[in-house]
N, C-alpha and C positions, 0 to 999 in steps of 0.2 A: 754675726753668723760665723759658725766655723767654719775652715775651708774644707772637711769636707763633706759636710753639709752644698758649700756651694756648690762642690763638683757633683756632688749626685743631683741638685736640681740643673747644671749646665749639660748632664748627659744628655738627657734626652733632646735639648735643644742640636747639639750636635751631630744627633744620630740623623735628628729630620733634617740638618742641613746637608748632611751627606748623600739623604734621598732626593733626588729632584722633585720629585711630587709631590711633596708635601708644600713646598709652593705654588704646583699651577693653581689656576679655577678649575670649574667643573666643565665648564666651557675648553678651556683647552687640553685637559684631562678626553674630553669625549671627540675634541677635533683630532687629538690622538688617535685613539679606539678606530674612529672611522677612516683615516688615513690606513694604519695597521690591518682594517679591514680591507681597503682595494687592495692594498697589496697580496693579500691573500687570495682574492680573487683573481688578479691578473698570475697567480701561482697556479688557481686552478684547484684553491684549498678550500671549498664553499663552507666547508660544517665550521673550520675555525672563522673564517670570514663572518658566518653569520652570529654566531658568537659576539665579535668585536660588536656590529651593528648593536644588536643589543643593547652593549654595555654601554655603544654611544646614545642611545634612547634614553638608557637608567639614567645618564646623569643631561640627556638634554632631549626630552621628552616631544619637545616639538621639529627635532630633526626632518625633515623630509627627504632628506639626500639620503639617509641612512634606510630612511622605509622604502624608500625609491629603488635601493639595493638588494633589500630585501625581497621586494617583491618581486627584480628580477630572476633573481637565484629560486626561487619557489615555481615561476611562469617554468624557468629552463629545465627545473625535474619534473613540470608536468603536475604539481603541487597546482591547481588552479584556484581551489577555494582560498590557499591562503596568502597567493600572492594579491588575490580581490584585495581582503580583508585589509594588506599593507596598503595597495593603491588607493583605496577606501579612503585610508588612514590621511593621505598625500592631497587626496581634492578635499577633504574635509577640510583641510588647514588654509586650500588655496585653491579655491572651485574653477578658475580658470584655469588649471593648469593642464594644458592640451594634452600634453605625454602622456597625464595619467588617465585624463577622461580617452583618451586611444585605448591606452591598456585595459581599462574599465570596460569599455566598449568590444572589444576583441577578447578578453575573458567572460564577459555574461555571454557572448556569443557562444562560443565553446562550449560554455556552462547549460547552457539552455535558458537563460535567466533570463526571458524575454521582457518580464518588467524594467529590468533594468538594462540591458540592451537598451532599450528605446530613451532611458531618460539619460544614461550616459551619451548617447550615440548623437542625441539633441543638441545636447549642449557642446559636443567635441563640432558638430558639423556649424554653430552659429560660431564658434571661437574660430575658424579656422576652414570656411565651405570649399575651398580651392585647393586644399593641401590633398594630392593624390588619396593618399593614406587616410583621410577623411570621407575621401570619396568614393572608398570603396568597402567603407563602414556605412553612408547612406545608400549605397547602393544594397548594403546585405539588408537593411532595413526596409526599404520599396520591394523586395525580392520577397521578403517574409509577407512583408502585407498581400501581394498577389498571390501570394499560394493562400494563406487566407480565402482569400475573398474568390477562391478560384478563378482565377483571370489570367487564365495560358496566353492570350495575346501580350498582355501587358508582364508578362512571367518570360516569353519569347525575348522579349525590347530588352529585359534588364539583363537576360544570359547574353545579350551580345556586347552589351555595355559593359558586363565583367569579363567578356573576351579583349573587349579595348583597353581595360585599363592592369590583366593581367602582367603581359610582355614585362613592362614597368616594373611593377610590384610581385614577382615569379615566387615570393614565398608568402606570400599572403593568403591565411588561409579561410578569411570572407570569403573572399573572389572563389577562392579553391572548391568551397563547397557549393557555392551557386553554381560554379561549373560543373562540379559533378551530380547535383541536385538536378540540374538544368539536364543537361545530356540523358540522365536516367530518364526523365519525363520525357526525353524524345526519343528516346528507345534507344540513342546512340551511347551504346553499351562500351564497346570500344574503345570510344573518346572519354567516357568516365574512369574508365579501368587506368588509362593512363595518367589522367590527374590523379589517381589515388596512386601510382607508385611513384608520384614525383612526392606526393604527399607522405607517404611510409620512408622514401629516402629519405626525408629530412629530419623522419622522426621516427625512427625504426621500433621504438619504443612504446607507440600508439596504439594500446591494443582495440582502439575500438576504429582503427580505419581499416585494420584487418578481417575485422569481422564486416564492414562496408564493401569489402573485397567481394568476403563471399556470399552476402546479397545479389552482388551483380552478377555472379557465376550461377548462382542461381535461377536467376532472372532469366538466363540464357540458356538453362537449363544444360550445366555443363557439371554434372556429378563427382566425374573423375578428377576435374580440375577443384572442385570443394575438398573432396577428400586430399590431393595433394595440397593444398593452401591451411587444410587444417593442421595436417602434420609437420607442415612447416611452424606454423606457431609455437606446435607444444617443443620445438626445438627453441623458437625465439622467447617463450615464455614458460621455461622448463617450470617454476615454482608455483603457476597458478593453475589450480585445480579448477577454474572455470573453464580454461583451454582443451583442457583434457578432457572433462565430461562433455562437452562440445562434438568431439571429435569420437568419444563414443556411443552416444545419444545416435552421431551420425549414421556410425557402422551397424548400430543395431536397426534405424530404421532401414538401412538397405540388407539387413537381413544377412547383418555377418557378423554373427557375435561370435566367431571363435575369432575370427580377425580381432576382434574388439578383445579380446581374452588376451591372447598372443601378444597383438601392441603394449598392454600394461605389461605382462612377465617378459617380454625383451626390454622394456624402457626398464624395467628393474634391474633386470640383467647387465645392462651395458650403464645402472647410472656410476658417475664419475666419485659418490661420495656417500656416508650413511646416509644422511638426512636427505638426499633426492632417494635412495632406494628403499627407506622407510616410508617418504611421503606416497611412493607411488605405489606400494604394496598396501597402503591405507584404501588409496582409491581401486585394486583390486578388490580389497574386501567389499568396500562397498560397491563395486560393481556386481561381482558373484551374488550380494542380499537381494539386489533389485532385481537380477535379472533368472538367480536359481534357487531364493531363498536363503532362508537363515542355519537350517541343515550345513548346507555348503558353504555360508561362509565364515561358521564356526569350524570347520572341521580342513579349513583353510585355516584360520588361526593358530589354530593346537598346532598343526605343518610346523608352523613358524616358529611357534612359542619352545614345542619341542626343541627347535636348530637352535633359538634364542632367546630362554627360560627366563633371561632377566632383563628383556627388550620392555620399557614399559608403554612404550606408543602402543605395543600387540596386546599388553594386556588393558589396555586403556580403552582400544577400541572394545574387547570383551567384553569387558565390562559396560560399555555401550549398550553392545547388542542385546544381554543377558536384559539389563535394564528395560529397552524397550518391548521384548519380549516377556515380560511379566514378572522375570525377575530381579524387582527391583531392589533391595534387599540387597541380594549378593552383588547387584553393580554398583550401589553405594558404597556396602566395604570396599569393594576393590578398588576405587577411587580412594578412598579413604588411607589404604594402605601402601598403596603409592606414595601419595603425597607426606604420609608420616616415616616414610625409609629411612635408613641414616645414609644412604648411598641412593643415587639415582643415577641413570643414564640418560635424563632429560635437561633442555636448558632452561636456564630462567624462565624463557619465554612459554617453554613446553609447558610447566610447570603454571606456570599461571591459566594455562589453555585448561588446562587438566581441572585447575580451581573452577573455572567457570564452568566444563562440562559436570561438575557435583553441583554448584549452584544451581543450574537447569533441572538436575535430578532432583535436589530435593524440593525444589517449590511444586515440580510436578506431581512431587508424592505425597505433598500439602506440606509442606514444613517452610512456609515464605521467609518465615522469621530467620531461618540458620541460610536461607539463598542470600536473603539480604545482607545478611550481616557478613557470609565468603564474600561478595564483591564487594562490600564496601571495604573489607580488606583488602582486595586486588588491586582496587582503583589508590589506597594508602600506597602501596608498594609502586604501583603502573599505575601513573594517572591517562595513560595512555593504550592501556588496556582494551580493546576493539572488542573482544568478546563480552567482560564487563559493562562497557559503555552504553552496548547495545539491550545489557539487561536491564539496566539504568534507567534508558530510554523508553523501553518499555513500561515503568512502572510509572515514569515522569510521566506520559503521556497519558494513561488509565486513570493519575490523579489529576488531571487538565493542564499539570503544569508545563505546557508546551513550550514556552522559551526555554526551561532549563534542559526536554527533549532535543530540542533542536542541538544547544549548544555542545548536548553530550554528543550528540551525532555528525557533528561537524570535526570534533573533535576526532572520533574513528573514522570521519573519513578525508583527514588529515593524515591519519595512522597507514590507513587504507581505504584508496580512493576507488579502488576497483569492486569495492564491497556491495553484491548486489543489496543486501539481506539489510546490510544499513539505511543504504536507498530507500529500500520499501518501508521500513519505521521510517525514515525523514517525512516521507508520502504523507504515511498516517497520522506523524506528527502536524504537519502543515494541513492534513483536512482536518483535524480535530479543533485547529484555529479559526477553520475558514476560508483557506487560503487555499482554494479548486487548480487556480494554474500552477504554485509550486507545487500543487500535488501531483499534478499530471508530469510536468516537468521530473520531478524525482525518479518516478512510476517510469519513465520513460527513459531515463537514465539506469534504471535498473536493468531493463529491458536490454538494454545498449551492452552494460559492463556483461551482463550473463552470455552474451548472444544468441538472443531471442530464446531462452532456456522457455518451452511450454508453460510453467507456474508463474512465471515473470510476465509474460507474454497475455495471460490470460487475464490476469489480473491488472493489467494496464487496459486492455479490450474494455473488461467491463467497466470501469474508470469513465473511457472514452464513452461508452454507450450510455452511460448515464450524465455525461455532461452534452446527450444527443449530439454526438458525433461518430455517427455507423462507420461512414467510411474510413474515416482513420481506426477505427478498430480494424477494419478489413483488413486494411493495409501491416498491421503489426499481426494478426494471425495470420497474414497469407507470408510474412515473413520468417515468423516461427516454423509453419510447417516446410518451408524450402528448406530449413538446417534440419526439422524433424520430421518426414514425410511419414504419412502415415497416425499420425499422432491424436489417437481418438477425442479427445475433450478439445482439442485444438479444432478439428474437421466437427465436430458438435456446436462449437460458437458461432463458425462461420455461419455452420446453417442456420443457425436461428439469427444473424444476422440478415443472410442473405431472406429469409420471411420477413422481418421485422422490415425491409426495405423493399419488398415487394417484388424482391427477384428470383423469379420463381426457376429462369432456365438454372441460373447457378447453386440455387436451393439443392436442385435436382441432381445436378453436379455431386455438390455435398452428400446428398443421400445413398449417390451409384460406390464412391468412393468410400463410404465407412460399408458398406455390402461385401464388400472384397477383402474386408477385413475379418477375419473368422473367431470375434470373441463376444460372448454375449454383452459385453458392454456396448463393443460396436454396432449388433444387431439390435439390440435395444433401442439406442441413440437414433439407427438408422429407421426404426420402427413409424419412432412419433415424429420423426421431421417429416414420414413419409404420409403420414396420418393428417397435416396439417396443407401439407400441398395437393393430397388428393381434395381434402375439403375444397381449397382455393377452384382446384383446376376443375371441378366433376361434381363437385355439390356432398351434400355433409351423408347424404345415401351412398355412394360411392363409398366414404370412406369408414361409412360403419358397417359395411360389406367387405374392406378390407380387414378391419378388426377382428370382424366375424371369424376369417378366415384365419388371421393367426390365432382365435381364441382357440380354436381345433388340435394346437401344437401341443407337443408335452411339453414338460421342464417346464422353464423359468419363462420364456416367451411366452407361452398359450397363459401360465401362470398374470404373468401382467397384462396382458392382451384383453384377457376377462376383467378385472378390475377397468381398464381403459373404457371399454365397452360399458361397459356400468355407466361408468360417468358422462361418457359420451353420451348415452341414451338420455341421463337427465337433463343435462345441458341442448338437447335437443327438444324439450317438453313431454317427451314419453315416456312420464314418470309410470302407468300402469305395465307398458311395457318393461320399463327397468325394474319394477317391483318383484313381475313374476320372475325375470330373470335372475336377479340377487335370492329368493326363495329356492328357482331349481340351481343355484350354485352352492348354497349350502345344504341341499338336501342330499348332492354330490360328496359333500366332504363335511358333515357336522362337526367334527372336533378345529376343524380349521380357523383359528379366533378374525386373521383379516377379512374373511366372508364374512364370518357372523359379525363385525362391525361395519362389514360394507352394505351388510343388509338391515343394521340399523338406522346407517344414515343416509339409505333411500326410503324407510318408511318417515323418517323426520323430515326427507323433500316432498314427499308427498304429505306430510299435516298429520300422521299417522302417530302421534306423540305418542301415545298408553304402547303403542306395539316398540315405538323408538325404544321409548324407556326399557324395556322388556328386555330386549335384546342386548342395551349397554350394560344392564345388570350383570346379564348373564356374560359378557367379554369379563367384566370386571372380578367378579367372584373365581372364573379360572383365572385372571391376570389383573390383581388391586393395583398393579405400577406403573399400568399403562396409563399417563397422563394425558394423552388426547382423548380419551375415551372419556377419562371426570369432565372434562371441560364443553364434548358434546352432551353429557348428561344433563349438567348444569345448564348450556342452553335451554335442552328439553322444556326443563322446568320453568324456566323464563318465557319458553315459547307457550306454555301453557300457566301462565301467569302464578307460579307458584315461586316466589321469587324467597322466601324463609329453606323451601327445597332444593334452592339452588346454592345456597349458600352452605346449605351442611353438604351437599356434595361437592365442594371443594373444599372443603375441612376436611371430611372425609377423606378428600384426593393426599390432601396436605400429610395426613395421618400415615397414608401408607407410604408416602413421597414423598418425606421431608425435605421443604426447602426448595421444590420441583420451581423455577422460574415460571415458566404461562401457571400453573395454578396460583401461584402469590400476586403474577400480572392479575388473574381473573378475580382475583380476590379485589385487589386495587380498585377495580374496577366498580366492585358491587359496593366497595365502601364508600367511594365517589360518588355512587346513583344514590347511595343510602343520607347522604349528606356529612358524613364522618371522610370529609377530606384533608384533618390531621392524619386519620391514619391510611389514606392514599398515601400521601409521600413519604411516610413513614416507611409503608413497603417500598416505593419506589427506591427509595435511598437507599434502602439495602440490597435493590437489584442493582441499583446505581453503581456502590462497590465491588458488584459480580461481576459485571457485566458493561462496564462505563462506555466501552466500544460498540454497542448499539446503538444504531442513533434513535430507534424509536423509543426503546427507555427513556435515552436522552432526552427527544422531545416530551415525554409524557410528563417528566418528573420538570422540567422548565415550563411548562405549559401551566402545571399546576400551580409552581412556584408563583407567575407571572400574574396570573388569574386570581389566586386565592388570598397571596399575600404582596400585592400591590404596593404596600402601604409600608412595607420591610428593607430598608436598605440593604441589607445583608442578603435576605433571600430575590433580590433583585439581583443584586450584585453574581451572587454564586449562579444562578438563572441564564444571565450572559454570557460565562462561562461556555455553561453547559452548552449553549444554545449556537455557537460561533456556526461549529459544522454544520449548522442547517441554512448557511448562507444562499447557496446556490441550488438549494432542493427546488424541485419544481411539483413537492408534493404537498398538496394543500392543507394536510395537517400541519406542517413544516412551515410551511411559508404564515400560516395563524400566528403560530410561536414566536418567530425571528420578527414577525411585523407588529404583532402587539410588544414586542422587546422595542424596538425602535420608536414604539410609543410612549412608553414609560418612559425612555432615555431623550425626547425631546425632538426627536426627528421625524412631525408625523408627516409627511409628504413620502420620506422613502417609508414609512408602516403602510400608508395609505398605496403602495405599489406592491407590496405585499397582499395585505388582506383582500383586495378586491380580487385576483384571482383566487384566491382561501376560499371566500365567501361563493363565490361562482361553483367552485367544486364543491363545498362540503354546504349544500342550503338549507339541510336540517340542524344543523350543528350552531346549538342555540348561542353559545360562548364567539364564535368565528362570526355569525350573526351582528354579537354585542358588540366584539372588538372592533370590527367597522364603521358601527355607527358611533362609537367613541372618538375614533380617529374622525368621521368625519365633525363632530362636532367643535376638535380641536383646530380642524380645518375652518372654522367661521362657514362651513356649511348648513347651515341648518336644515333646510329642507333634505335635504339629502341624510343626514343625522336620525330627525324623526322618521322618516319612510324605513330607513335602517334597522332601527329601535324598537320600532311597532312590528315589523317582520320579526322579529329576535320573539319577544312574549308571545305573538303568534304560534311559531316554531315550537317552544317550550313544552315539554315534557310533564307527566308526571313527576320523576325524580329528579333528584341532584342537579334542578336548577334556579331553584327557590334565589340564592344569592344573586346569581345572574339578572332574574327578572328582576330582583327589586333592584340591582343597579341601572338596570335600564329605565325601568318607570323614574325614578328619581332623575336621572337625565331628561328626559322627556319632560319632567315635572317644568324642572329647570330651564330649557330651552323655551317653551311655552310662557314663560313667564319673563323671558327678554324683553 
């Protein structure tokens, strides 16, 4: 070899030996990293800190000290999902490790994560029953079960037992919240208010123990004091637009929206930098749409745009407004033109917002393909893109694929944890699994981050009322309206809660209080709750004497009042009385088409088919696209056994209505009775892709699945899917579906706790019939099988159950011959 030859293969040995690291391991390489990391933490450097963590991960994967750091630094920003996620990480490796089962156990708490609260909380209290800090994690757990199981005595014992073991543990924020959980339930309002400032001192940062604040202010019915505690936040939490709409939601319920005007053009005025006095001229805008229209808060723009021609937040939001104002078109380009400048005044950030409000715009306008394809751009650029993410999720969710839903949404609310709008996709995502408690939990978490914003609010209520829990709905409407008094759809649920639960004084309540509200919404609203409690209180004559008496009004009231009356009258049996009355209402007004269909569909309650028909002709010939009107026609024809008749009039419907969903349902339907149940699910799938967020689709098109093609691993498989969300329905189509699923997949004991209520509710319903008596004979019940079986071919129809019965006789055959 020449020398130098050897010197050029000796370099590089030299160079590495000049490096020290080219000799560690990977092991003392990453005991490096994480040493370099505490030291940035005891600096007070988290972002490079967490960094080091990291790289001590990359190269020693099963660290736990490193995740244990991690996850503290995430707890102290208030990061709670993803310090979980680390601690996760921590007992996974090493399930006894108390520290983390603590930490596990005090963030699901926070979190709301009641499943897991409890199993972390188990296992930290059997490792460790006497360690304070253990005992005042089983203590938030007995505290939860008694509010549960409403048991104020045994709720009393444990609020005193986290008085004893507070002293001790003074930032422990279990204890914190029973105490102030606890005190609220005793009205001692006072004693609550003061844990929560020992609680905001610690953590000045918490925006949701400020909005607990002014719960309690509320509770106490202390106005002045909400209005100052709101404007304190928008000072402590100048950048979130949840704070602020809060505080003007407030002002406008008490009926001072120039106050509410003023606070936004002085918070503009006096902010300290562009970007707070653009942000906050943004929520002018939008407060001026809501509250004076789009006149005003265009012509509040141009103000702007005039002072700031090449501001593009001002032309951004115009192009908003333009768009949802109908002209979509010019909010397009102007989005478009922004983002193609060679100069802008927006950041990155802005900029990507900007991407995702065109995404929005164009899938709205139908063009899915060019939304998709900008955010899958945004997410290349920002994988952490919250606006993105949550479009993402949206789609992940509509195509069943919930885990990737979720992840995408963990991920924005990683980004942003205070994101109601996230929450409520997580909601959606977790009930399209199945999953009724993190759905609630989410929903309620929304709820929390908005502070009780009414469409959060409401939409949690009914959540709760459909998993029959009035009262906790009560309780999250009657909190909404203390921040929004006044708030019509708000004061509308309660009443129909307060009915639903038989409480007729505060129903009444409800009714006196939307009366004093002076819009036909609220006079509306106030109409039929009052229509339902007179029935209750006075008998169903009373309160078709009240009808009467608004049917006499002009406008829109006398307008609804008469239809109301109408139907009242049939629902009473007084079909000849409601006949003549539907006859002198359109001999009142003949060109009026909702008369003239409300007067066909009391001669089709009273059996009047030829006159029915007569009349839906006649709606239809002045209006071919009104789709309820084909599908009561098409009953006609069913009622009067002309089922060839019914069918071209939903062709018919189809014709003028391309694509009209309930006509393609109704279609489904007559294909199914016809015995062509390929092309049921044919339509069904295509509603499927409309419409995935239905759950009765849902169930129709998995029912079919289940039922027709048994024998299909695939269409079983996809059938499951579909069917998750009907876990906890309590409605007997639903409960068919999800229990005949459970039977297919092996589990017929939980089918058989299913179907037996199905069968109980639907006992004409020949298929609900069969699928019990299938599960029982899975069950080695025989007798109970054949009595099941024999009632199924009994039940059996004319139509569309030929298949059914011969499965059933064939089992029968079968068991018989055991």
């Amino acid at each position: 070899m020449r020398l130098g030859s050897l010197r050029k293969s000796v370099l590089p040995l030299l160079v590495c030996l000049a490096v020290a690291g080219c000799w560690k391991s990977s092991e003392e390489r990453a005991a490096e990293h994480y040493d370099n990391g505490l030291k940035l933490v005891a600096e007070g450097d988290f972002d490079r800190a967490l960094v080091e963590f990291r790289n001590t991960l990359k190269l020693s994967k099963n660290n736990t000290d490193a995740r244990r750091q991690m996850a503290q630094i995430f707890k102290e920003r208030g990061n709670f999902q993803a310090a979980y996620r680390n601690y996760l990480s921590v007992v996974e490796k090493n399930p006894e490790d108390l520290e983390g089962r603590m930490a596990l156990s005090e963030l699901s708490f926070a979190i709301r994560d009641w499943e897991e609260f409890d199993r972390h909380s188990a296992v930290a209290v059997s490792l460790a029953p006497n360690d304070p800090a253990v005992q005042a994690i089983n203590t938030g757990v007995q505290y939860r079960n008694a509010v549960l199981a409403e048991d104020s005595a045994l709720r009393d014992s444990l609020l005193a037992q986290a008085e004893t073991l507070s002293p001790d543990q003074p930032d422990n924020e279990i204890l914190r919240q029973i105490l102030i959980d606890g005190y609220v339930s005793q009205e001692k309002f006072d004693k609550a208010l003061s844990e929560l400032e020992k609680s905001i001192e610690n953590d000045p940062d918490e925006l949701k123990l400020y909005s607990a604040k002014l719960e309690l202010f509320a509770r106490q019915n202390r106005p002045d004091a909400m209005e100052e505690e709101m404007r304190r936040m928008v000072v402590q939490f100048p950048e979130d637009a949840n704070v602020k709409s809060t505080l003007l939601r407030f002002l406008i319920s008490r009926d001072k929206p120039d106050e509410a005007e003023a606070f936004l053009r002085n918070t503009m005025a006096s902010a300290p930098d562009d970007k707070t006095r653009i942000g906050t001229y943004t929520s002018l805008i939008q407060f001026l749409l809501a509250t004076q229209g789009t006149e005003a808060a265009l012509a509040e723009l141009e103000t702007g745009l005039a002072k700031e021609p090449g501001q593009d937040t001002l032309r951004t939001l115009r192009a908003s407004i333009n768009f949802d104002t109908g002209k979509r078109s010019e909010g397009i380009t102007e989005l478009q033109d922004i983002l193609s400048a060679e100069s802008s005044t927006l950041s990155k950030t802005e900029q990507q917002n900007i991407k995702v409000a065109l995404a929005k715009m164009l899938v709205t306008d139908g063009n899915e393909v060019g939304g998709r394809k900008l955010v899958e751009e945004i997410l290349a650029e920002d994988p952490n893109s919250v606006g993105a993410l949550k479009m993402q999720a949206v789609w992940l969710t509509r195509e069943d694929n919930t885990d990737g839903a979720i992840n995408a949404l963990r991920t924005a609310l990683d980004a942003a944890p205070q994101d109601a709008e996230a929450m409520t996709l997580m909601a959606e995502a977790y009930k399209r699994a199945g999953n009724t408690e993190l759905m609630l939990n989410f929903l309620s978490l929304a709820v929390e981050a908005s502070n009780s914003a009414p469409l959060q609010a409401l939409r949690y209520a009914a959540a709760l009322n459909q998993a029959d829990k009035p009262l906790q709905a009560e309780s999250v409407l009657i909190n909404a309206l203390r921040i929004t008094p006044g708030n019509v759809d708000v004061l509308t649920a309660l009443g129909q809660i307060y009915l639903a639960i038989d409480d007729v004084p505060r129903a009444r309540q409800a009714v006196d209080t939307l009366r004093k509200i002076e819009t036909d919404n609220a006079q509306s609203n106030a109409n039929a709750l009052n229509i339902e409690l007179l029935a209750r209180e006075s008998g169903v004559e009373e309160a078709l004497g009240y009808l009467e008496g608004l049917s006499q009004e002009s406008g829109a009231t006398g307008a609804q009042a008469k239809l109301a009356l109408l139907r009242a009258r049939l629902e009473n049996g007084e079909g000849d009385a409601a006949l003549e009355y539907a006859k002198s209402l359109v001999a009142e007004d003949p060109e009026n088409l909702q008369l003239r269909n409300a007067l066909a569909l009391t001669y089709a309650s009273v059996r009047d088919y030829t006159a029915a028909e007569t009349e839906f002709k006649a709606v239809l010939d002045a209006n071919p696209t009104v789709v309820p009107v084909w599908l009561q026609l098409a009953r006609v024809y069913i009622a009067k056994g002309d089922q060839p008749a019914a069918i071209a009039a939903i062709d018919d419907g189809l014709e003028a209505v391309p694509g009209a969903p309930d006509l393609l349902w109704g279609k489904a339907s007559f294909m199914q009775n016809a015995g062509d149940v390929g092309g049921a699910i044919d339509i069904y799938e295509e509603l499927y892709k409309r419409f995935s967020g239905s759950p009765v689709i849902a169930n129709n098109l998995a029912s079919l699945l289940s039922t027709y093609r048994a024998d299909d691993p695939d269409s079983i498989a996809r059938a499951q899917v579909i069917a998750r969300r009907l876990k906890d329905s309590d409605l007997p189509a639903f409960q068919d579906t999800y229990g005949w699923l459970q039977h297919l997949d092996g589990d017929h004991e939980a089918a058989r706790s299913y179907l037996e209520p199905a069968a109980e509710g639907l006992p004409d319903d020949v298929s609900v019939q069969v699928h019990l008596g299938m599960v029982y004979a899975a069950l080695d019940r025989k007798e109970d099988a054949l009595r099941q079986l024999q009632k199924a071919i009994t039940t059996a129809g004319p139509l569309g159950t030929e298949a059914l019965v011969e499965a059933a006789r064939a089992k029968i055959a079968e068991l018989e011959a055991q």
